[in-house]
C-alpha positions as CSV (number, residue, x, y, z in Angstrom):
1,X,-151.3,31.7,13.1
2,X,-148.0,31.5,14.8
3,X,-147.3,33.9,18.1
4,X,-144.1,36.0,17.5
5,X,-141.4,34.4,20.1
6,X,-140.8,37.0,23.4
7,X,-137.4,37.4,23.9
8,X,-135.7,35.7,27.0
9,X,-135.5,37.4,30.0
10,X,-133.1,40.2,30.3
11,X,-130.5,40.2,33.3
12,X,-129.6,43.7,34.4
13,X,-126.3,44.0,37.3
14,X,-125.6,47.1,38.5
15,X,-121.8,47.1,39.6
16,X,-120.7,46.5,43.3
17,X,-119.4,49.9,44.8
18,X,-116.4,51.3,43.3
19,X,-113.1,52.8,44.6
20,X,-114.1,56.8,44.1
21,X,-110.4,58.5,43.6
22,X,-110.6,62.3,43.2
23,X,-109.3,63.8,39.9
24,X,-109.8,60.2,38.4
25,X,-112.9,60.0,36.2
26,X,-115.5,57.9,37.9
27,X,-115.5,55.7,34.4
28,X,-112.0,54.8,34.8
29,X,-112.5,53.6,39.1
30,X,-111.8,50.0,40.2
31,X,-114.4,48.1,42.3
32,X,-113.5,48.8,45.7
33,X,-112.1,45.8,47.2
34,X,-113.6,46.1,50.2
35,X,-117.2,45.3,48.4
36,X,-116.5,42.0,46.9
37,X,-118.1,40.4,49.6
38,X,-121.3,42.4,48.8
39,X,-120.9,41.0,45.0
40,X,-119.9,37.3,45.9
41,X,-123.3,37.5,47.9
42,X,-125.1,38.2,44.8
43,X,-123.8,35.7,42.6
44,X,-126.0,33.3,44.7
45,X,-129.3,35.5,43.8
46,X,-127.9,36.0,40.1
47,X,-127.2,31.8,39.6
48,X,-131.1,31.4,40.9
49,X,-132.1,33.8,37.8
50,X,-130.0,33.2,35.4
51,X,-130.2,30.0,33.4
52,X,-127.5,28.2,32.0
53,X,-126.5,29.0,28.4
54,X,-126.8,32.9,29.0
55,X,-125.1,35.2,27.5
56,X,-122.9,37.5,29.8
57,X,-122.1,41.2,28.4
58,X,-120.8,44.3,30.4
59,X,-119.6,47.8,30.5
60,X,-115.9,48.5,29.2
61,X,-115.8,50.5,33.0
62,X,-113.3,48.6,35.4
63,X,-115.7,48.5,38.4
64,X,-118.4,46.3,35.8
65,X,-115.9,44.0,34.0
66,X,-114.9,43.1,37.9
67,X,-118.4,43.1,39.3
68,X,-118.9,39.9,36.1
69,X,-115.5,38.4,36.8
70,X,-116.6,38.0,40.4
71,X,-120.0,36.8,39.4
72,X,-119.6,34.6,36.7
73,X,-117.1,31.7,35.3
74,X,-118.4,32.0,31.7
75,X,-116.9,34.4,29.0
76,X,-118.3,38.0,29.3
77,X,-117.9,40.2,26.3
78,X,-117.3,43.5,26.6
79,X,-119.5,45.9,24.8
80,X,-118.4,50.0,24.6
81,X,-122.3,50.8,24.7
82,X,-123.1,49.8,27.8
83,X,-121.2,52.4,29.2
84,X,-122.5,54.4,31.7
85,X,-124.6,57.8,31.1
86,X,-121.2,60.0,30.2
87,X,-120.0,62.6,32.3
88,X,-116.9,64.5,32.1
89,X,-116.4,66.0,35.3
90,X,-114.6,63.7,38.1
91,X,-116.3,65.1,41.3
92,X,-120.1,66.2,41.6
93,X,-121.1,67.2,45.0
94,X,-124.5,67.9,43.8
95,X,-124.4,64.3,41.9
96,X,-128.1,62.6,43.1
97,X,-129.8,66.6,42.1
98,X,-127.8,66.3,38.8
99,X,-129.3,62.5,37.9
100,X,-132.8,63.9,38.9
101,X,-132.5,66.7,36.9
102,X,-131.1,64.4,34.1
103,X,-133.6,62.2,34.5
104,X,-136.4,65.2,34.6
105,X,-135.1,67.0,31.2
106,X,-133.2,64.0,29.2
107,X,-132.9,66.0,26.2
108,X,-130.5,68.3,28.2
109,X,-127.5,68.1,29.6
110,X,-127.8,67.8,33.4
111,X,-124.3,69.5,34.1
112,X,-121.4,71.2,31.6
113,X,-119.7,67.8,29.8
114,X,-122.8,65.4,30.9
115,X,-124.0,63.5,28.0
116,X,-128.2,64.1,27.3
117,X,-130.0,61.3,29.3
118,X,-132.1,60.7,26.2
119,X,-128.4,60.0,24.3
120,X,-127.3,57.6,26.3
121,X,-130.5,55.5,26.4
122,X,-130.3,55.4,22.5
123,X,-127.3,54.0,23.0
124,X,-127.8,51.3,25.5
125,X,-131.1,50.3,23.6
126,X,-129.2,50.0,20.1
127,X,-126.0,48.2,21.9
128,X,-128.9,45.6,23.4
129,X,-130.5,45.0,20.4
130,X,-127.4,44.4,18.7
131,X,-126.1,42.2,21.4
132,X,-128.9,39.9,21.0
133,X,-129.1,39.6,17.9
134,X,-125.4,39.0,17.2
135,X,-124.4,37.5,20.3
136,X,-128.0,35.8,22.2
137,X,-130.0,35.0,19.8
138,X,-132.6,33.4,21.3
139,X,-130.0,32.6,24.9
140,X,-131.0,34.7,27.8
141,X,-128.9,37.9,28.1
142,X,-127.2,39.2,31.3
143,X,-125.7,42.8,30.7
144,X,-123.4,44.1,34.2
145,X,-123.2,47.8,33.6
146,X,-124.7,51.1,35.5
147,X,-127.5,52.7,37.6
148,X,-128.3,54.8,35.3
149,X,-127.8,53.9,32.2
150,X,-129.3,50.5,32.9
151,X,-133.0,52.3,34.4
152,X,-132.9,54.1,31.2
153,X,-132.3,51.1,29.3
154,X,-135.4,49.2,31.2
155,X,-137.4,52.3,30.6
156,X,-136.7,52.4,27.0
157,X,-137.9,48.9,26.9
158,X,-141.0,48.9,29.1
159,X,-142.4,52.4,27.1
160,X,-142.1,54.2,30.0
161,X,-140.9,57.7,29.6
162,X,-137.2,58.7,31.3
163,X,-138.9,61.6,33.2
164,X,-141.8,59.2,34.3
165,X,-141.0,59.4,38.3
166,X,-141.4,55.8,38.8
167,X,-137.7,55.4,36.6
168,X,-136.1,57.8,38.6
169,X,-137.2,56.0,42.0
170,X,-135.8,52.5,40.1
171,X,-132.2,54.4,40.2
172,X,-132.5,55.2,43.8
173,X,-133.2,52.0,45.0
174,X,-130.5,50.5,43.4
175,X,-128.0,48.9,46.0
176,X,-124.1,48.5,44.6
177,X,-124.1,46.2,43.5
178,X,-127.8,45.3,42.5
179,X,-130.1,42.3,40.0
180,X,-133.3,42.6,38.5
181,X,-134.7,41.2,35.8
182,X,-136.9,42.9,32.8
């Protein structure tokens, strides 16, 4: 009886820290230039974990396409999906209360104009799937995206529910930028 094949590894990068400008939304900021030191750093750690022949994807965001440019020399395709859990407003001075309260009801919207949490992991789970199946095949995938929408997308994939406190801790120990591998 054959065993069914696991799938490769998958690579998850959270961005290096952006430039925040007020009144811009935070999906349209650039990494902040001062931080590219933090993401060259990492691109030793991610070349240890990531074989050659992997796939590269990332967030259409600014701040991820430059957080892969910086850490990779192979093409990185950009896939609309991967964008981060959606949120209209530009400022939230309440924002790490809002992501445990998204986080804590993901059917709901955390704030007026925030996307469900429980939306945008459908999303980011479909957009994987399709990536490696179109793109990956059987190649190991490395995705540069989000906090948040990546520890939903890990959560989705281990079983583990988006309100289960251990997810929520995942997104607060995230460094920017971060790599971990699921």
């Amino acid at each position: 009886m054959a065993r069914p094949v696991p799938d490769p590894p998958l690579t998850l990068i959270r961005h290096g820290a952006p430039t925040a400008v007020p009144g811009v939304a935070a999906s349209e900021w650039d990494l902040d230039p001062a931080g590219f030191d933090a993401v060259w750093a990492l691109r030793e750690r991610v070349a240890a974990l990531v074989p050659a022949g992997a796939v590269w994807c990332c967030s259409p965001e600014p701040k991820a396409q430059q957080t892969a440019q910086l850490l990779t020399d192979a093409p990185v395709a950009v896939l609309p999906g991967l964008a981060e859990h959606r949120r209209d407003a530009t400022w939230w001075p309440d924002f790490e209360e809002r992501v445990a309260a998204a986080f804590a009801r993901p059917e709901e919207p955390a704030a007026p104009g925030w996307e469900p949490l429980a939306v945008c992991q459908e999303r980011v789970l479909a957009t994987v799937a399709a990536a490696r199946n179109d793109l990956a095949g059987t190649a190991p995938l490395v995705l540069v995206g989000h906090g948040t929408a990546l520890c939903a997308l890990e959560a989705g994939l281990s079983g583990r529910a988006l309100h289960d406190p251990g997810v929520l801790a995942r997104w607060r120990s995230l460094a920017l930028p971060d790599v971990w591998q699921v």
